[in-house]
N, C-alpha and C positions, 0 to 999 in steps of 0.2 A: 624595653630592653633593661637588662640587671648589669648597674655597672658592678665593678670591682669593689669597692665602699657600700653598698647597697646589699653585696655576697656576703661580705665582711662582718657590717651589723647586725645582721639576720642570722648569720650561723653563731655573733659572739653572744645573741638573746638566747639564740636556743641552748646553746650550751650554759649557758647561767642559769636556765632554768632547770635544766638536769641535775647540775649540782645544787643547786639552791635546796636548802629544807623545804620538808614535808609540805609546808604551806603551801610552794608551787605546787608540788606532786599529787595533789590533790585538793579538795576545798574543806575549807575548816568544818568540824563536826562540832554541831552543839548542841544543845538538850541534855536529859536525862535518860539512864537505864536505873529503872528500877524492878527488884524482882520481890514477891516477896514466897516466903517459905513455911512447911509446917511438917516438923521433924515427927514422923508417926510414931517413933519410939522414944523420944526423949518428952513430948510433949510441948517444946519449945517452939515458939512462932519468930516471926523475922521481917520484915519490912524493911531492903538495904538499897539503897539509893547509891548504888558501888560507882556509877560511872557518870561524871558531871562535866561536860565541853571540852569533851577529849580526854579525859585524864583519869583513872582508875581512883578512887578513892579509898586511900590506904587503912581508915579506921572502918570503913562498912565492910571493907574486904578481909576483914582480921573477926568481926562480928559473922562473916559467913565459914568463915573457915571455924569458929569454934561451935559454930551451930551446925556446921557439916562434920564433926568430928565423928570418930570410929565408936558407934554406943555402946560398944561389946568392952570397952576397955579405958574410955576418954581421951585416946590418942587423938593426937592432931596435926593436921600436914597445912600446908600451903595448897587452896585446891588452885587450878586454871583457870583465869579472870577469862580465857579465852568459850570455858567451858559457861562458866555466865552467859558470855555473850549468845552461844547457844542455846540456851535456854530464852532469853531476851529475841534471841531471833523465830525463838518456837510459837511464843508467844505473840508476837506480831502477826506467824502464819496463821494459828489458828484464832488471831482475834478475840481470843481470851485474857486478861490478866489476872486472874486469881491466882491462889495458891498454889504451886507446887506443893505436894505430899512426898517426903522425902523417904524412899525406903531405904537406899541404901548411897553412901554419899563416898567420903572417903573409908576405908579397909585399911588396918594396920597389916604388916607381914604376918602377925600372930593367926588375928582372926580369918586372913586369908587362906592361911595355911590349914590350919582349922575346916574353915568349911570347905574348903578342896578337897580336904581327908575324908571329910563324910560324904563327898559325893552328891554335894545339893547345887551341882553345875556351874561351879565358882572354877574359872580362867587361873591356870598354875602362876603365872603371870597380870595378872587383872590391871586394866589402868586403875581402879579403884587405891592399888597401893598408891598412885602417883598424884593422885588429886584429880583426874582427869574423865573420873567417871559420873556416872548418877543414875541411880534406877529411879524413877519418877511417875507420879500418878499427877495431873493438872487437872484441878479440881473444875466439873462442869466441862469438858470434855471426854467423850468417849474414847476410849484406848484405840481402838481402831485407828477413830482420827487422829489422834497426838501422833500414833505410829508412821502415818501416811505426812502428814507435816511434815514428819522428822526424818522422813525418808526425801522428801522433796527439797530439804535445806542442803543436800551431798554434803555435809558440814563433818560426818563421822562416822563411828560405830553406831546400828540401832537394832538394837536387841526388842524383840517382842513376846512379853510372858504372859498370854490373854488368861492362864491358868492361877496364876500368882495374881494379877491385874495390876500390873506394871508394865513400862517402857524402861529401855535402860539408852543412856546416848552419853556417847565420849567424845572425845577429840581427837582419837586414832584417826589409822587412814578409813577412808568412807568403804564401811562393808554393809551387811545387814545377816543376819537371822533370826 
């Protein structure tokens, strides 16, 4: 039998636990993400160890955003640490950690607008302007697979260009074509 004091301290844990930080709400996360990268048009390599026992690491994430920069012009945005993470989570699917081959990362409004105009199947609106995109090659995986990983993470957008020989994956809401 549950007395009245027994109701009491049981619902006043629960509810401390609801508000209490993160800590309750889940179990602490530790380890590393690291990803590394190889910008196909800049020539630039990347090895960025952005995420270390929960915590985004502010100078590898400043080294990926300028290595993901627009090559058409050297614009540079803030890309999506959440878009990282996507990639970080492609890479565990497929068991691979090699490089990503970057074909196309962040898109200024310029160069967007640009290649919208010529008609070479660039989105009037692209996440690429928002940091939130990436066309991607993962070196030592087949495009197929990458495609099929990336469709089994429901994580996003996944664009498939067997003709280009790229994947493309965002953080939008989860489509595919």
């Amino acid at each position: 039998m549950i007395t009245r004091r027994d109701f009491l301290s049981c619902s006043a844990a629960a509810f401390a636990s609801l508000m209490a930080p993160n800590v309750f709400a889940r179990p602490h996360q530790s380890g590393e993400r690291v990803l590394g990268f190889y910008n196909i048009h800049t020539g630039e390599r990347l090895k960025a160890t952005y995420w270390v026992d929960g915590q985004y690491i502010p100078e590898e994430l400043n080294a990926v955003n300028k290595l993901m920069r627009d090559h058409r012009n050297g614009e540079r945005a803030t890309m999506d640490p959440q878009l990282l993470d996507l990639l970080h989570k492609l890479q565990l699917k497929t068991g691979k950690t090699n490089n990503f081959e970057i074909i196309s990362a962040y898109r200024s409004a310029a160069s967007n607008a640009r290649l919208h105009k010529a008609g070479s199947g660039v989105a009037k609106r692209s996440l690429h302007m928002q940091g939130r995109a990436i066309d991607i090659r993962l070196s030592g995986v087949e495009l197929k697979h990458l495609r099929q990983a990336a469709l089994k993470l429901h994580a996003g957008g996944v664009g498939y260009y067997p003709n280009s020989n790229f994947i493309h994956v965002d953080t939008g809401r989860p489509r595919f074509w």
